[in-house]
C-alpha positions as CSV (number, residue, x, y, z in Angstrom):
1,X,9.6,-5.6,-18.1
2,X,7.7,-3.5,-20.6
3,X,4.5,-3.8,-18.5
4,X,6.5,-2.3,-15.3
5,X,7.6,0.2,-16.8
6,X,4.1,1.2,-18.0
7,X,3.1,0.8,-14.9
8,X,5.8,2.8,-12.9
9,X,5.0,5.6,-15.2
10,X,1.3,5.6,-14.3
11,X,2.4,5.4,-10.3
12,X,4.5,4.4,-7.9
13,X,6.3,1.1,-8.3
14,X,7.7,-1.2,-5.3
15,X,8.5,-4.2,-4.4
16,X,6.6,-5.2,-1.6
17,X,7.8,-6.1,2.2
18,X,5.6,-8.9,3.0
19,X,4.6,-9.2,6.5
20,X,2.5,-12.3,7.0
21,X,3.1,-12.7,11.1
22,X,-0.5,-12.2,12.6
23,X,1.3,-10.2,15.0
24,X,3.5,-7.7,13.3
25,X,0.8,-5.3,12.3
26,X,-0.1,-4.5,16.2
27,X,3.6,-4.6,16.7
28,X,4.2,-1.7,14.1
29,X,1.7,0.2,15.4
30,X,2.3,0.2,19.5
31,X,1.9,3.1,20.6
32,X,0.2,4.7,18.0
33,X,-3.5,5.8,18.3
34,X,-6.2,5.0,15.5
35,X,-8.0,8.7,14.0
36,X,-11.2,8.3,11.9
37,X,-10.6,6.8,8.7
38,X,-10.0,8.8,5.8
39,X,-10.9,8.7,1.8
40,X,-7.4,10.1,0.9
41,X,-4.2,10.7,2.1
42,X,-0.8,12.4,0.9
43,X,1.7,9.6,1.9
44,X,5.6,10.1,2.4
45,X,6.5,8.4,-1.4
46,X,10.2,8.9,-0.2
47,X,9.7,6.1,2.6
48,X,9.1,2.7,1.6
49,X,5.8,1.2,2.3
50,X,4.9,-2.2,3.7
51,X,3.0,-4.8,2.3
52,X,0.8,-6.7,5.7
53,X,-0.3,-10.1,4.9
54,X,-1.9,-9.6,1.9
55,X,-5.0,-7.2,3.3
56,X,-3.0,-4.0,3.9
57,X,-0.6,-1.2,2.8
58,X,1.3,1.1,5.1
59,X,2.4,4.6,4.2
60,X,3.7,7.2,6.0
61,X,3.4,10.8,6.0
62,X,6.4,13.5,7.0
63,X,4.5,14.6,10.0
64,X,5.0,11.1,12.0
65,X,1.6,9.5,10.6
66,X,1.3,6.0,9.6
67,X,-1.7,4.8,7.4
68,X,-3.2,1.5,7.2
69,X,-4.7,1.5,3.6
70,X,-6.8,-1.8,3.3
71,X,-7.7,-3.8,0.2
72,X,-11.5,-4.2,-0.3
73,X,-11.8,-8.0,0.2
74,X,-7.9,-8.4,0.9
75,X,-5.4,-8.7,-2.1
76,X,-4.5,-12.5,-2.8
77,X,-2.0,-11.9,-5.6
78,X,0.6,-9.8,-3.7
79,X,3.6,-12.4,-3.1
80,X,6.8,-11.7,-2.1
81,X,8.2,-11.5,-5.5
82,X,6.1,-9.5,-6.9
83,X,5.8,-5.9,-7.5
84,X,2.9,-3.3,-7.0
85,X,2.5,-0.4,-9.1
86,X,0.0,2.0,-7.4
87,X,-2.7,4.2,-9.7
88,X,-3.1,7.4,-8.4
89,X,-5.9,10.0,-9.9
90,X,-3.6,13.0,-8.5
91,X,-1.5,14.1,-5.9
92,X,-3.3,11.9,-3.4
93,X,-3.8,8.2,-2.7
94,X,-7.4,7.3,-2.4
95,X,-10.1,4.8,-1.8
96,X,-10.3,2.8,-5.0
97,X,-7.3,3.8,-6.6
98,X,-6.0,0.9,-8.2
99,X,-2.5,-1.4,-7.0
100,X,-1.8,-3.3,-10.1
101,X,0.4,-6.5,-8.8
102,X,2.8,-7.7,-11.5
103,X,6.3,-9.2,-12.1
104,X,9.8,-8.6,-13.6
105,X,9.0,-11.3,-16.5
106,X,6.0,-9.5,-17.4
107,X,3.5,-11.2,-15.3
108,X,0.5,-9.2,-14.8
109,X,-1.6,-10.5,-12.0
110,X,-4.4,-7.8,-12.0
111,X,-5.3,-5.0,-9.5
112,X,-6.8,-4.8,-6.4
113,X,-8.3,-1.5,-5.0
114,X,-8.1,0.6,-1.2
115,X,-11.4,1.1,0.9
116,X,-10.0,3.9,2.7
117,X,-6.8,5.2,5.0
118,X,-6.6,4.7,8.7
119,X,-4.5,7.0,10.6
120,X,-2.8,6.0,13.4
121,X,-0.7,8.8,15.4
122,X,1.8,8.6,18.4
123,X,-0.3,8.5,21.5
């Protein structure tokens, strides 16, 4: 418990929303056009973001964007139970900012890091 809080106090802390269905990724984002990927992005903290089959984050931004934020070679410790505390350098989320994955018991499962931020926007 110690560790999460040291790690909610470096970042944001959630308990992920896995999405393992091949299918629910394209699903989310019907409708949605994909911009030019970005280095950084200044995600909506206040809405929950979603864990997809252990390769992906998405945020969302108060304007109606949704990012995909991908893991640089996937991220093979996220599990439902466990938690992600995201390292931020700043006031943005960026490529190879850190996720630590962890768990209530103290568990610490290391870190995986984003390549970058897609953008996908209402068509």
């Amino acid at each position: 418990m110690r560790r999460l809080v040291a790690l909610a106090i470096a970042g944001l802390v959630v308990t992920p929303s896995m999405a393992s269905d091949p299918d629910y990724l394209a699903r989310m984002l019907k409708g949605r056009v994909a911009g030019t990927a970005q280095r950084c992005i200044m995600p909506d903290f206040s809405a929950r973001p979603q864990v997809i089959d252990r390769t992906a984050i998405v945020y969302y931004d108060t304007r109606g964007t949704t990012y995909v934020g991908r893991f640089k070679g996937g991220c093979p410790a996220l599990r439902d139970y466990r938690r992600i505390a995201v390292r931020r350098t700043g006031p943005r989320l960026c490529a190879n900012d850190a996720v630590h994955i962890a768990e209530e018991t103290g568990g610490d499962f290391g870190f995986c890091t984003f390549s970058g931020f897609t953008p996908y926007r209402k068509k």
